[in-house]
N, C-alpha and C positions, 0 to 999 in steps of 0.2 A: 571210182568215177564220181563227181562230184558237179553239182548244175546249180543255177537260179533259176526259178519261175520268176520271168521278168513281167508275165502279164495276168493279172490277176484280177477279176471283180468281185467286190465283195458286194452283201446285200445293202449296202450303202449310195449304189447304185440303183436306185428305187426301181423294184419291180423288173430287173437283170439280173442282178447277183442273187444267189439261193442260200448261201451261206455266209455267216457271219467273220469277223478277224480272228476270233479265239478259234474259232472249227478249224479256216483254215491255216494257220499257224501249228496248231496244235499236230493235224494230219501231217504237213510240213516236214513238223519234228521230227514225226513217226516215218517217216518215207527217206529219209537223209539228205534233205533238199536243204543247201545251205540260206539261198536267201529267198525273200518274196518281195517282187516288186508288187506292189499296190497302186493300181493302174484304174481308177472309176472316171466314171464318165464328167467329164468337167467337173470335176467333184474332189477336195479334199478332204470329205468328210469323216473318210472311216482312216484318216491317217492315226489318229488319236489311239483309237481303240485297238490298230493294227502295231502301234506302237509297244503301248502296255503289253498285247499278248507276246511281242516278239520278247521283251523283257523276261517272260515268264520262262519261254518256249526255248531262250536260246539261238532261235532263227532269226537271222539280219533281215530289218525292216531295209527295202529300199523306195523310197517318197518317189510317186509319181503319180499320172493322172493320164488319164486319156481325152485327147481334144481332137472334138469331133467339128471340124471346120465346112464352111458355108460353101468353097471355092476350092479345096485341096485335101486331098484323102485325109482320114484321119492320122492321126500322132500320138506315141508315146513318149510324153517327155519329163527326163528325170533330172532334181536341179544336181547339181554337183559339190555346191555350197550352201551358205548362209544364203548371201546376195542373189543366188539362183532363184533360192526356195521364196523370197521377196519379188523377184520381178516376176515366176510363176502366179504367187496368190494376185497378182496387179494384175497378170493379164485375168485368170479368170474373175476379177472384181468388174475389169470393163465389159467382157461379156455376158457374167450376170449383169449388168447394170442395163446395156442395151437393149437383152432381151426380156427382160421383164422377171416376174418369180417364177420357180421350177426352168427355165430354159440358161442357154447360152449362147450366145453368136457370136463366133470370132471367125475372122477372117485370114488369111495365110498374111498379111502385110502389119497384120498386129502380132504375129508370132516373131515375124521378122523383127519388130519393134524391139519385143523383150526376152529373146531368145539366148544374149548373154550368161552364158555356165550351165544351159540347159543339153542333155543329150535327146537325142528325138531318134524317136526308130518308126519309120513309114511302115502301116498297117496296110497291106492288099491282100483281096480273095483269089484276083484271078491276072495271072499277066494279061494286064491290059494295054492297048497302045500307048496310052499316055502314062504309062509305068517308067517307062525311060529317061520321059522328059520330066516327072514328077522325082524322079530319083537326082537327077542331073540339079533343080531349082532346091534340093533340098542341100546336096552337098553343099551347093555354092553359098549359103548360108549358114550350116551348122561346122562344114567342112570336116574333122576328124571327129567330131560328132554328131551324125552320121551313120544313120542303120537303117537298114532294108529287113523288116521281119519274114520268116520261113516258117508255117504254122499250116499243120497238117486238116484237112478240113473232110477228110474218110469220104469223097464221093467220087463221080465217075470222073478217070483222068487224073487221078489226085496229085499220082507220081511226078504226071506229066508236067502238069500246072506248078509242082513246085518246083522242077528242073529247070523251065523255061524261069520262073523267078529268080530263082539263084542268078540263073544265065545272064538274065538285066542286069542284076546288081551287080556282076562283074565287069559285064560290058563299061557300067558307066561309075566303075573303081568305087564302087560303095559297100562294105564288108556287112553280109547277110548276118542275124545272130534269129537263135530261134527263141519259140514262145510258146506256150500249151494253149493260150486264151481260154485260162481256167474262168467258171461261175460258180462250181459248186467245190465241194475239198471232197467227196466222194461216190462213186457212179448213183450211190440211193437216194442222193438228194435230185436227181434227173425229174421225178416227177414232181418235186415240189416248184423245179423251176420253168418245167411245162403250165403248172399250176397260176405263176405271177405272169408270165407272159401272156397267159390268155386276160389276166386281167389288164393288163397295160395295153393291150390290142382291143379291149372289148368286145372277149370273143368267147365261145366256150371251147371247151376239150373236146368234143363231137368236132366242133365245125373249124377248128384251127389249124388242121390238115398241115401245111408244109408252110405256114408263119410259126412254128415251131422250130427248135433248133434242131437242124439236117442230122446232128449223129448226139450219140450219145457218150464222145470223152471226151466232155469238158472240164475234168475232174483232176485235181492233183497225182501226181506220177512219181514214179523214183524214177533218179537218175539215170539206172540200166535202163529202164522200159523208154526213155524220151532218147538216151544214146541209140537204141536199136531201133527207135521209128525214124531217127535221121540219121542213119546210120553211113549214107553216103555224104553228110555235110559236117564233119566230127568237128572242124574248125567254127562252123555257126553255132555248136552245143556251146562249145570252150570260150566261146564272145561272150556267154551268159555271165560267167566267174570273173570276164575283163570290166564287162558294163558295171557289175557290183562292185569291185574295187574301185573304179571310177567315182562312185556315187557316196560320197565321205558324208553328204550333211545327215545330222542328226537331230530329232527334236528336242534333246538334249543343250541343243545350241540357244535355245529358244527362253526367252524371259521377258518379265511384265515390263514393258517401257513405256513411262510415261511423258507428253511434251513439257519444256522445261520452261517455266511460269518467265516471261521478260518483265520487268517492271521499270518505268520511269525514278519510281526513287533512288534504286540500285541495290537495293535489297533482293537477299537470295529468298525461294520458297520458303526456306525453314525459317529468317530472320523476321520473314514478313508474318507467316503463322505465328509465329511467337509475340510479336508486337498485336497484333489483332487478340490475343488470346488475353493477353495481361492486361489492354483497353479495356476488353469486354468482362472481364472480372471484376474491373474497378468497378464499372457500370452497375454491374451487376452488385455489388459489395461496394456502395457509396459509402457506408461508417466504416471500413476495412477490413482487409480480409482477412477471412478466419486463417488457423494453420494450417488447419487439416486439408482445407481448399489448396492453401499454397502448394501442398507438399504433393496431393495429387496433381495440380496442374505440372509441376516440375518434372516429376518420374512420366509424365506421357510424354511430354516435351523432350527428353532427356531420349528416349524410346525411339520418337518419330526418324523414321528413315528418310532421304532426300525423297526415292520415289513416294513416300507417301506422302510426303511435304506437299510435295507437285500435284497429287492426287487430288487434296485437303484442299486447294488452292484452284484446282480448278471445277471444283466442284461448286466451292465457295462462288465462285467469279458466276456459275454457269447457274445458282439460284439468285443473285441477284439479277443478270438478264431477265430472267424470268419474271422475275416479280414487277424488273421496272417498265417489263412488254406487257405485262397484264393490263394495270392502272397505272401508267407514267404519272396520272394527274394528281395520283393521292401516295405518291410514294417520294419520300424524300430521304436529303441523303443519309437522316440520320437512321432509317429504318433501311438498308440496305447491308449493314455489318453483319457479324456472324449470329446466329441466337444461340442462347446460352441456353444448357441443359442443367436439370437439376442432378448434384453432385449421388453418388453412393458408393457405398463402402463396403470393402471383402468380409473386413477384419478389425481390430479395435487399433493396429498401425494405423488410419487411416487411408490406406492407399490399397484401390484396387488392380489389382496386376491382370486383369481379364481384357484381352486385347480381341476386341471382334470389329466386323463391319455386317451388321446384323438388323434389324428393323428395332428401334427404339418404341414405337409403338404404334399401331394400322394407321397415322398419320402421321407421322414424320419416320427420318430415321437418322442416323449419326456415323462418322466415320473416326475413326482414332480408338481412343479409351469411353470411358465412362461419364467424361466430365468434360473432355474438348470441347469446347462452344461451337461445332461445328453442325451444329443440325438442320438438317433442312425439313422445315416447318410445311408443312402440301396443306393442311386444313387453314392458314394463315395466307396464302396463298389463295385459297378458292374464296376466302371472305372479304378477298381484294377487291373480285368479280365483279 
């Protein structure tokens, strides 16, 4: 028998989740649960961390996030792609943006906006009236993806209430898939997560009574134990191992892009850094330039990647704004080039192979090599003032 836990909080969820990526990945492992979907609360923050451990652990990360909307039950939704996992981090960029720090407000008509390659499975406690019509608005927008979740909640009627929800999601042809809505990866972490919810409620353990969670399996499962608690819905386990083959994107996919510098002259980033660099040496080296200088400037040059090109260039671009928004009055054009840094050496070759982007000194710091003219000067800057 084989499952995904498709719903998963980690403590990344500030003050919800009780355990970290590693614990529950690691548990994961150990239980024969092929994947983990990583489901936080408008949050993709412990994707990272849940990444790395899946690396280690062997257990399929699957990228997702839970959105908790203003107008329409919550949502798990997972991108399917590259392009998915981009219009995902957009919508939660507008909703953090709206609502300020620590919040998020989105709306069901901004999900509709960026919903392209995302799969969504509708989270309910209780078949409620507007279950149907909330199931019906979501088809019609994700259409074969598309899920109605089935998650066991141990109180009175529990049977009943999941019957009746299956029942919906049949009625209105929407394919149920189930879900553990793990917090912790094992029953002993129960009191630690008793523990953050009283602090996030501002309450204590005495007086928390039943703002506490109702049962205590929130906990990672093996696959027989989650087969036999839905043991009447064997095709909603089986939806867990369809939704994760579904969900190909990988952080893997994922690399440094930087915007790519336009220029009126028509020079590329790299031709333009190179022409700025051999000015500024002259500048620098009015009677001419030493070897040792040339031969360093050449081997960085030689080095420089397009993306760093771009980088170097817009960095460049983004300290002159600055300086000439400081004191427009006392900056002209010819102090707006690059500043030149004093040269140093590995080795008695003359040329240092040590490539960082690292703080040149508590007042400036530098991007490239050792000797690129690229430094952005902050104490030259404040004596603009």
């Amino acid at each position: 028998m084989s499952y995904a836990e498709l719903q998963v909080t980690t403590h990344f969820s500030f003050l919800r989740g009780a355990s970290s990526p590693e614990e529950l990945f690691s548990a994961a492992a150990l239980l024969g649960v092929t994947a983990l979907g990583v489901t936080d609360r408008n949050s993709l923050a412990g994707i990272v961390r849940a990444y790395e451990a899946a690396k280690v652990t062997g257990v399929n990360l699957i990228v997702g996030c839970r959105l908790d909307l203003e107008d329409f039950p919550s949502l798990l939704v997972y991108p399917t792609d590259r392009k998915a996992y981009a219009r995902l981090c957009r919508l939660l960029t507008i909703g953090k943006g709206r609502a300020g720090k620590g919040k998020c407000q989105l709306f069901w008509k901004d999900v509709q906006e960026w919903s392209e390659g995302l799969i969504a499975i509708l989270v309910t406690k209780d078949p409620s009236p507007e279950l149907a019509a909330h199931l019906n608005i979501l088809r019609s927008e994700f259409g074969d993806r598309a899920y109605c979740a089935l998650t066991r909640r141990f109180r009175p009627n529990d049977v009943a209430k999941l019957h009746a929800i299956a029942e919906t999601a049949r009625l209105a042809r929407m394919p149920a898939v189930v879900t553990g809505d793990v917090l912790y990866h094992t029953a002993e972490q129960r009191m630690l997560q008793d523990v953050v919810t009283c602090i996030r409620l501002r309450t204590t353990i005495d007086k928390a009574g039943f703002l506490k969670e109702k049962h205590a399996d929130r906990f990672l499962k093996t696959p027989d134990e989650m087969a036999r608690l839905f043991k009447r819905y064997p095709d909603a386990v089986a939806r867990t191992l369809e939704i994760s083959r579904r969900c190909t994107f990988s952080l893997d996919e994922l690399s440094y892009s930087y915007p790519t510098e336009v220029n009126e002259d028509g020079l590329s980033a790299q031709d333009r850094l190179e022409k700025l660099t051999w000015e500024g040496a002259a500048l620098r080296y009015p009677e001419g330039l030493p070897d040792t200088v040339a031969m360093q400037l050449r081997h960085e040059l030689n080095r420089q990647s397009r993306a760093t090109a771009n980088l170097s260039m817009i960095v460049l671009i983004q300290s002159q704004t600055c300086q000439a928004r400081l004191r427009p009055d006392r900056i002209n054009d010819s102090e707006l080039g690059p500043t030149s840094c004093q040269p140093r050496y590995a080795d008695e070759s003359g040329v240092d192979d040590r490539r960082t982007i690292a703080p040149r000194a508590p007042s400036s710091c530098w991007i490239g090599g050792p000797f690129l003219p690229l430094k952005f000067d902050l104490l030259a800057i404040r004596r603009r003032l």
